[in-house]
C-alpha positions as CSV (number, residue, x, y, z in Angstrom):
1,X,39.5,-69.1,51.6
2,X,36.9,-68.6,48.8
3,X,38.0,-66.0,45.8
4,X,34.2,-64.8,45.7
5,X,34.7,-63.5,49.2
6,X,37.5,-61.7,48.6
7,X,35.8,-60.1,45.7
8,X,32.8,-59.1,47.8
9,X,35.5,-57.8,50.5
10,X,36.8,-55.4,47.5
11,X,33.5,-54.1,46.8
12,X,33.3,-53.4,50.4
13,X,36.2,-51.6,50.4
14,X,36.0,-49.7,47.1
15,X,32.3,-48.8,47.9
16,X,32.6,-48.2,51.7
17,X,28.6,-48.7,51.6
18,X,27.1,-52.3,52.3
19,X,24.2,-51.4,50.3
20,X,26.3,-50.1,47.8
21,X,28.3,-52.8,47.4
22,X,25.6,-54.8,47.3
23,X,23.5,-53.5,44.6
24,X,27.2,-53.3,42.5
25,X,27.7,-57.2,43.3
26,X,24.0,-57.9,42.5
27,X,23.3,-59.4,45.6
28,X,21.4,-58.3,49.0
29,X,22.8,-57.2,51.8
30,X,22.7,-60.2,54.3
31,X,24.5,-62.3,51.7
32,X,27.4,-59.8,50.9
33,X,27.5,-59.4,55.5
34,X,27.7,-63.1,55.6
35,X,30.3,-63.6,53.0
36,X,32.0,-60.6,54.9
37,X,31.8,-62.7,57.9
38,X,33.0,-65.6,56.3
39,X,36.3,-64.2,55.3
40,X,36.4,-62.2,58.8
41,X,36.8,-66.1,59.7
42,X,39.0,-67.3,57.8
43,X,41.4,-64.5,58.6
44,X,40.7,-64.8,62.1
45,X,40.3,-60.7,62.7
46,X,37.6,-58.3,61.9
47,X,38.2,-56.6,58.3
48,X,36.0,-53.5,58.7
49,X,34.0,-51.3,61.7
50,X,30.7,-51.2,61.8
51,X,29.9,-48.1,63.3
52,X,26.4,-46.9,62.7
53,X,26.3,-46.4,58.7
54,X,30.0,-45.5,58.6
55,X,31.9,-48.4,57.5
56,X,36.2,-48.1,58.5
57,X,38.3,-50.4,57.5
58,X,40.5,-51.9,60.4
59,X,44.1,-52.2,60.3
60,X,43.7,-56.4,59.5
61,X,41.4,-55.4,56.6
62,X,44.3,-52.5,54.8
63,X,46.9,-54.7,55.3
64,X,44.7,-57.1,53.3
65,X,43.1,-55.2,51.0
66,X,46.4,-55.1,47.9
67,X,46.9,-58.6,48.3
68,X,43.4,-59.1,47.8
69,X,42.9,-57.1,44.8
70,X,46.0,-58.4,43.3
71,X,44.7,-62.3,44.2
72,X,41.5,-61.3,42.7
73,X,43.2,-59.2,39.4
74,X,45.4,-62.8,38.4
75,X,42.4,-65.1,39.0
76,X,40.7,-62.7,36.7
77,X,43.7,-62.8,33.8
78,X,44.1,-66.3,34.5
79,X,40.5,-67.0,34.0
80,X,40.2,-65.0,30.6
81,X,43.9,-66.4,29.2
82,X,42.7,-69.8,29.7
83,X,39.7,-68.9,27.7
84,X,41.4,-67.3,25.2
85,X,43.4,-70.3,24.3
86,X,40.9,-72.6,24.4
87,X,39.6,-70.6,21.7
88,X,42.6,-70.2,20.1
89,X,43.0,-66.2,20.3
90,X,45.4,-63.7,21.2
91,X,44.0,-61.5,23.8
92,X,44.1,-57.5,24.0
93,X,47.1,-55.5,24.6
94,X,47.3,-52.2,26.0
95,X,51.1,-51.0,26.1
96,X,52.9,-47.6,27.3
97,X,55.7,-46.0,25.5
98,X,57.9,-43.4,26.6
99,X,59.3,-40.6,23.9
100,X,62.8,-42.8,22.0
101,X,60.4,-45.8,22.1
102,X,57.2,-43.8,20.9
103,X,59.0,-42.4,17.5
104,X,60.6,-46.0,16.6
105,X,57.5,-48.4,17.6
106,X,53.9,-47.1,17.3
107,X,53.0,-46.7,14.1
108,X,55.2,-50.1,13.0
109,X,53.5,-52.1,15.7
110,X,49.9,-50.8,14.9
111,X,50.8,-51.5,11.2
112,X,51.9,-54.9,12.0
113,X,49.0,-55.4,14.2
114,X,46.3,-55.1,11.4
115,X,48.1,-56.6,8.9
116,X,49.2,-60.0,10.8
117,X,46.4,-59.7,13.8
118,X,44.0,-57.9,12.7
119,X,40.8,-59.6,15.3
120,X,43.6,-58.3,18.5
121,X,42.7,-55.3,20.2
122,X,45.4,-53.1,20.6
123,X,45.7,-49.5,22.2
124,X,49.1,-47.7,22.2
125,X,49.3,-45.2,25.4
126,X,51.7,-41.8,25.5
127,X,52.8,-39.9,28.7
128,X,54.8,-39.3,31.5
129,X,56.8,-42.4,33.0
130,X,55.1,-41.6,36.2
131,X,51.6,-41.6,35.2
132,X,52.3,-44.6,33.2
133,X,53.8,-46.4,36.0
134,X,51.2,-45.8,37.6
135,X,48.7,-47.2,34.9
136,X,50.9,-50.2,34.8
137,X,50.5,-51.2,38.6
138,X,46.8,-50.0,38.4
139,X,46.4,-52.8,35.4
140,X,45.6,-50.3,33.2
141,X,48.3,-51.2,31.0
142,X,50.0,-54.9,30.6
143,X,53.6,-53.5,29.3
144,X,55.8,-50.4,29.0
145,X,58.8,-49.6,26.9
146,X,60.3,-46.8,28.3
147,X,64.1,-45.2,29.6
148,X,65.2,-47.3,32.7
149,X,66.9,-44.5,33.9
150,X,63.4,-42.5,34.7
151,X,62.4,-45.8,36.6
152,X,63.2,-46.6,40.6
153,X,64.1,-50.4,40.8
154,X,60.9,-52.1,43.1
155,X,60.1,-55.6,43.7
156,X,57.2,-55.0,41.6
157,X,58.5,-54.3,37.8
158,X,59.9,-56.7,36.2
159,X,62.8,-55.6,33.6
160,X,63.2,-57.4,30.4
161,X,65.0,-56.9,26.9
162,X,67.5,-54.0,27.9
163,X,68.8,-52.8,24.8
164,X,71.0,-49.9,24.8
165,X,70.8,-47.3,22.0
166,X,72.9,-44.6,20.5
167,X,72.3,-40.9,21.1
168,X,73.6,-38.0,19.1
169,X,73.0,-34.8,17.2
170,X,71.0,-34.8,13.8
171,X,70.2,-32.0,11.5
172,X,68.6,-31.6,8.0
173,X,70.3,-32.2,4.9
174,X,72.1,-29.2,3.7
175,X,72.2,-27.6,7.1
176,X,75.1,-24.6,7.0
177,X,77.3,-26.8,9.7
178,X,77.8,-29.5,7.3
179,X,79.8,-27.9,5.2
180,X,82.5,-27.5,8.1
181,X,82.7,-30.7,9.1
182,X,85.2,-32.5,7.7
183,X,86.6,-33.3,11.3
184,X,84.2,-32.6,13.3
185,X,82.5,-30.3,14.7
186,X,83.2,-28.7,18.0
187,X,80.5,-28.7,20.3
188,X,80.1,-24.5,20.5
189,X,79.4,-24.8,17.0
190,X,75.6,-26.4,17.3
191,X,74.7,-23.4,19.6
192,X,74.7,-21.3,17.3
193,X,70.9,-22.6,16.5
194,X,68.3,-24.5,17.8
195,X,68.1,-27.5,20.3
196,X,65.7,-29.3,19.9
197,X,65.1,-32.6,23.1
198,X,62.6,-34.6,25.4
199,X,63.3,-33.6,28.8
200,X,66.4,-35.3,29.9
201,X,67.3,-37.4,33.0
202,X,69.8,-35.9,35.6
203,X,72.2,-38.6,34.3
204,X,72.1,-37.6,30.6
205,X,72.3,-34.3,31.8
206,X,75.4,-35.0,33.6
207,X,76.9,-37.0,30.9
208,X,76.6,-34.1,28.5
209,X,78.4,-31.8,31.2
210,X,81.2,-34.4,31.3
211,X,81.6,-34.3,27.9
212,X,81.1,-31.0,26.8
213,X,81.0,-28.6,29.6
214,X,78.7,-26.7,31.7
215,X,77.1,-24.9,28.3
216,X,76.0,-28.3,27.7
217,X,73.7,-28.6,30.6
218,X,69.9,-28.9,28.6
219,X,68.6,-26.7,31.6
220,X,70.2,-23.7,29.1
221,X,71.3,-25.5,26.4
222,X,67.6,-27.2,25.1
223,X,65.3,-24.3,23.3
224,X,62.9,-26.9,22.1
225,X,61.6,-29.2,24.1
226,X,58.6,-31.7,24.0
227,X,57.7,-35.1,24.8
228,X,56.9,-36.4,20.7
229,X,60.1,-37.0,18.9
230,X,58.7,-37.1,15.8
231,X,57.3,-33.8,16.1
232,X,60.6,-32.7,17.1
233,X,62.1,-34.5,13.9
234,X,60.0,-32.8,11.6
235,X,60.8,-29.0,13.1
236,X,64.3,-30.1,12.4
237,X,64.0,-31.4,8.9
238,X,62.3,-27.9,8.2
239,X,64.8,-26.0,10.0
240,X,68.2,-25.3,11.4
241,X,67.3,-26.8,14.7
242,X,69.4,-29.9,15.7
243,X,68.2,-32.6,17.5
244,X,69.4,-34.2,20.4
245,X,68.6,-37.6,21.4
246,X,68.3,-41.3,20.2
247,X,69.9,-41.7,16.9
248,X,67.5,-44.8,16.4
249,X,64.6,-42.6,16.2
250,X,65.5,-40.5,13.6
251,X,66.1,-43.7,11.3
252,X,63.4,-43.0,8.7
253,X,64.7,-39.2,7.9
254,X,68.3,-41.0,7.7
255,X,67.6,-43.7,5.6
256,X,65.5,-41.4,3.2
257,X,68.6,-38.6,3.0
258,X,66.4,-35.5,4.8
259,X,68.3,-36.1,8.0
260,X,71.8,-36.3,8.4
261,X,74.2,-37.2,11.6
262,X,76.6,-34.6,12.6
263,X,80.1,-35.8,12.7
264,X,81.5,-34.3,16.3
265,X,85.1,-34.0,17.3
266,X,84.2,-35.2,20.9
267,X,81.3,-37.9,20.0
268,X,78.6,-38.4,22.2
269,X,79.4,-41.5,23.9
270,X,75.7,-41.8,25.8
271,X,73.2,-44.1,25.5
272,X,69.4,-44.6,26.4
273,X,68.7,-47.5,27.7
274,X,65.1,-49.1,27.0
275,X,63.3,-51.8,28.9
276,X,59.7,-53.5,28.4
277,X,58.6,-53.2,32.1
278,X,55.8,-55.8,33.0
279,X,54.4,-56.0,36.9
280,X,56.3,-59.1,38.5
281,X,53.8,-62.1,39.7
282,X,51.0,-60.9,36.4
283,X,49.8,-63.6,34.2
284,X,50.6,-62.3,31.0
285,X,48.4,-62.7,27.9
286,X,49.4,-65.0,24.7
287,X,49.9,-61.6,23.1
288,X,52.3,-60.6,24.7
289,X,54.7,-62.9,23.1
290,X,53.8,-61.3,19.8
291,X,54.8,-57.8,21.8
292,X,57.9,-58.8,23.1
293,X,59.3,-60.5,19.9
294,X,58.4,-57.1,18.0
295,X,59.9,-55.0,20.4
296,X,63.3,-57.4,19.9
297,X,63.6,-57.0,16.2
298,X,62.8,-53.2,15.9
299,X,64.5,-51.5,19.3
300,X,68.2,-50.8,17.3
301,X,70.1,-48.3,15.6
């Protein structure tokens, strides 16, 4: 089976035009039919109908078509990682990362980036888990750091570096419950002001339910919500709101005195757990080493 044949058999497919996908492949028509044919042979089945100028794909040619494109997607890597070493680069990275992992990487790994590889080119992506899922198995991104608990288990991610991180509550420095908390505080006390969160899994959500009741449930108990931690951190650091969520994240504003932990009589005992998700089978560029060894020494509390 010849890879260039299955490429033109993409363009077939994408396209749905022989002319189209010839004049995308740079070749004429008869060459891109016979390479058609010649795969159609090899597979011992027809691939697509010809029916007038409509071109359908038969079932033989959709049950080929994702092995194809992933065949043709690794020969493609392979090709340019191979080149990459031989000329003694890195590669380009193009990584996802959820909210926790969004406040406590990006801007280190884009600082570390230019000052140690400064030739790499790196682009950092937000957004749902969904959409970047998605992205990842499109090979529009080569890694994601995100929450396992938002991700479904398939034969396609692969799973590395689990590391499992503290949550809590944080508020500013001087906040009025500090003075009161000698013991800890009960948990009625924080809803007296804001809340501010990401949007929570059902299994956080049921965790905080175990732990502190049904007025826990974010549904009710979350009055600001959004997707950028450190957004969320700085309303907090300006007001009485109290965040909810990764303690890690909020290391900068506790290191520097602004933020402060709240001590709780029952403490919150959950924890997010964070994965770099790769697609299984993917040849993985030489930079991704660099990633993954990053992502090791700064993913703690």
């Amino acid at each position: 089976m010849n890879l260039r044949h299955l490429e033109h058999w993409l363009a077939l497919a994408d396209t749905g035009s022989f002319s189209r996908a010839a004049e995308k492949l740079h070749i004429t028509q008869s060459a891109l039919s016979r390479s058609i044919q010649a795969l159609e042979d090899d597979l011992g089945g027809l691939l697509v109908d010809r029916v007038g100028k409509k071109n359908e794909l038969t079932p033989l040619g959709r049950s080929v078509l994702e092995r194809a494109r992933r065949i043709v997607h690794e020969a493609q890597e392979l090709k340019q990682g191979a080149a990459l070493l031989q000329q003694g680069g890195l590669g380009a990275l193009r990584v996802g990362l959820g909210s926790g992992p969004g406040a406590m990487l990006m801007t280190p790994w884009l600082v570390y980036m230019a000052k140690h590889h400064p030739t790499v080119q790196v682009t950092v992506s937000r957004g749902s888990t969904e959409l970047q899922l998605t992205q990842l198995r499109e090979r529009q991104l080569d890694a994601l750091v995100v929450d396992v608990r938002r991700v479904e288990a398939a034969p396609d991610l692969m799973m590395t570096q689990v590391v499992e991180m503290r949550a809590g509550f944080v508020c500013r420095q001087g906040h009025p419950l500090l003075g009161g908390a000698v013991e800890g505080l009960p948990f009625d006390a924080l809803l007296s002001y804001p809340i501010a969160s990401i949007q929570l899994s059902q299994e956080v959500a049921r965790l905080l339910v175990d732990h502190y009741g049904p007025q826990a449930n974010p549904a009710q108990m979350t009055t600001l919500q959004c997707e950028d931690i450190a957004s969320l951190l700085d309303v907090v650091s300006q007001t009485d709101a109290i965040y909810l969520g990764i303690v890690g994240a909020a290391r900068e504003g506790l290191i520097q005195g602004r933020l402060v932990e709240l001590p709780m009589q029952i403490p919150l005992k959950g924890q997010a757990r964070l994965a770099l998700i790769t697609l299984a089978g993917r040849t993985e560029l030489p930079v991704m080493s660099v990633f993954r060894a990053f992502v090791q020494n700064h993913l703690s509390d």
